[in-house]
N, C-alpha and C positions, 0 to 999 in steps of 0.2 A: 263912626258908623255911617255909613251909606244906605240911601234906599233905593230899592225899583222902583219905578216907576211905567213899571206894564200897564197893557191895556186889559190885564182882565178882570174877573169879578173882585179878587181880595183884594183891588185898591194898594196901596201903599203899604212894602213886607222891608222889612228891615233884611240887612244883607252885609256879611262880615268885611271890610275894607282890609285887608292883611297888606297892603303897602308899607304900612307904619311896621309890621311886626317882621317886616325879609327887611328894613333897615335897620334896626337893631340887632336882628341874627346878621347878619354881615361886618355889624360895628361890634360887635363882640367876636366875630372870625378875627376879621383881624387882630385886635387886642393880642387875642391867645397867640396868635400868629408870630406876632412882634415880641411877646414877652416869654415865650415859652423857649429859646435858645438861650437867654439870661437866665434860665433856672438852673443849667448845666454844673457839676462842683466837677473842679479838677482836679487829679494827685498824678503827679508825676514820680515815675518808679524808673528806675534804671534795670532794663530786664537782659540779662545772657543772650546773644543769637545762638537759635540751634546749631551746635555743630555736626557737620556733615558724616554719617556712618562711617565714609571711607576716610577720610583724615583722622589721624591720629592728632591726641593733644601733647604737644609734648610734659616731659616733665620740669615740673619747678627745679628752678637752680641750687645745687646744693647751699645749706645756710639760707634758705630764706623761711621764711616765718608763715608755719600754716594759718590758712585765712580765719577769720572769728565769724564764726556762725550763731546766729540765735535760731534757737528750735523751740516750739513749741508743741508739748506730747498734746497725747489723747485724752490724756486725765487734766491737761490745762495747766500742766505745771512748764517754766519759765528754764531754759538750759542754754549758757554760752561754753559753746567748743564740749557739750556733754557733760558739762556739769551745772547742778540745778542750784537756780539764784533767784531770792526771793523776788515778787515784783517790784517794791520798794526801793531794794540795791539796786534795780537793772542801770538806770542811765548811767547811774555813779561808774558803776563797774565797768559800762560800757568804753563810757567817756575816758576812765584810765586807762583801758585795755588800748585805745584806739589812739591816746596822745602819744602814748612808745612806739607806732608803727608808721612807717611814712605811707604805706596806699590810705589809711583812715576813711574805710569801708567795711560793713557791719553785711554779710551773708545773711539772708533771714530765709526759716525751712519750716513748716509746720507739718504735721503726721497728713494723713490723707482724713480720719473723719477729724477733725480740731472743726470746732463750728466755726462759722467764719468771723461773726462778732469776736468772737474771740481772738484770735489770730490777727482781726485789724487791729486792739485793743493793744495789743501785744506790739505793735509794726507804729501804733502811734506814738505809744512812751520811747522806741526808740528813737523813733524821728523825733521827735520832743528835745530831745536831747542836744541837737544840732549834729545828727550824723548821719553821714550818706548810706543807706539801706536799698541795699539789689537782694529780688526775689531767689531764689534758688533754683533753677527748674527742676521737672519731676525726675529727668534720667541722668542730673551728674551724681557721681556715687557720694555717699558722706565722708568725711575728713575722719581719719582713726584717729583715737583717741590719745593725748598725750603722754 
C-alpha cells in the first residue's frame, strides 16, 4: 500500500499500489499462454478428397470385394454392410470381416441426426480394435446390399 503525501488538509490518504497486481495478471497471461496449446487432444482420421463433379469415378474391377461400411441409424442401432450387429460383436466381427481382405479398411457412415456422442462411441470400439476407419463423406452414394 502506498501513501500521498500532498500538501493539503487530510494529511496522509492511503492510495492503491496496483504494480504488484499488473505483475501477476501478466505472470498468469503467460502461464495460460504457454500451457493452453498442450491442452489440444488429437484423432487422426483418414478423410475421401472431394471428388470433382466433372470426373467421373470409375468402376471397381470386376471380382473385387464391396468395401465394409459401419453405419450407424437414427435409433442408435450398429450395422456392417446393412446388417445390424450387436455392439458387443462389433470388433470381433470387424476384425474377421477385415482379416479376409487385403485393403483392411472399415468405411464408417452414420444417419444425418445420430447424436454425435454417439457416433464417436461407435468410431471408437472400432478403432479399438486396431482397424483403420475412413469417414464416409455426405455425397458418395451407399453400397447395395449383398
Amino acid at each position: 500500500m502506498a501513501f500521498d503525501l500532498g500538501g493539503g488538509k487530510a494529511g496522509i490518504r492511503p492510495a492503491m499500489n496496483v504494480t504488484p497486481l499488473v505483475d501477476v495478471v501478466l505472470v498468469l497471461l503467460i502461464i495460460f499462454m504457454v500451457v493452453t496449446p498442450l491442452m489440444t487432444k488429437q484423432m487422426w482420421m483418414d478423410v475421401p478428397g472431394k471428388a470433382d463433379e466433372q470426373t467421373e469415378v470409375a468402376p471397381p474391377p470386376p471380382g473385387a470385394l464391396p468395401p465394409v461400411v459401419l453405419t450407424v441409424t437414427k435409433a442408435g442401432a450398429v450395422q456392417i454392410n446393412r446388417e445390424d450387429v450387436p455392439r458387443d460383436q462389433l470388433v470381433a466381427r470387424l476384425q474377421r470381416m477385415i482379416n479376409a481382405r487385403p485393403d483392411k479398411i472399415v468405411f464408417f457412415d452414420a444417419e444425418n441426426d445420430v447424436p454425435y456422442g454417439t457416433a464417436m462411441e461407435v468410431m471408437d470400439l472400432a478403432r479399438g480394435g486396431n482397424l483403420t476407419v475412413a469417414v464416409v463423406p455426405d455425397a458418395v452414394a451407399e453400397p447395395s446390399a449383398p
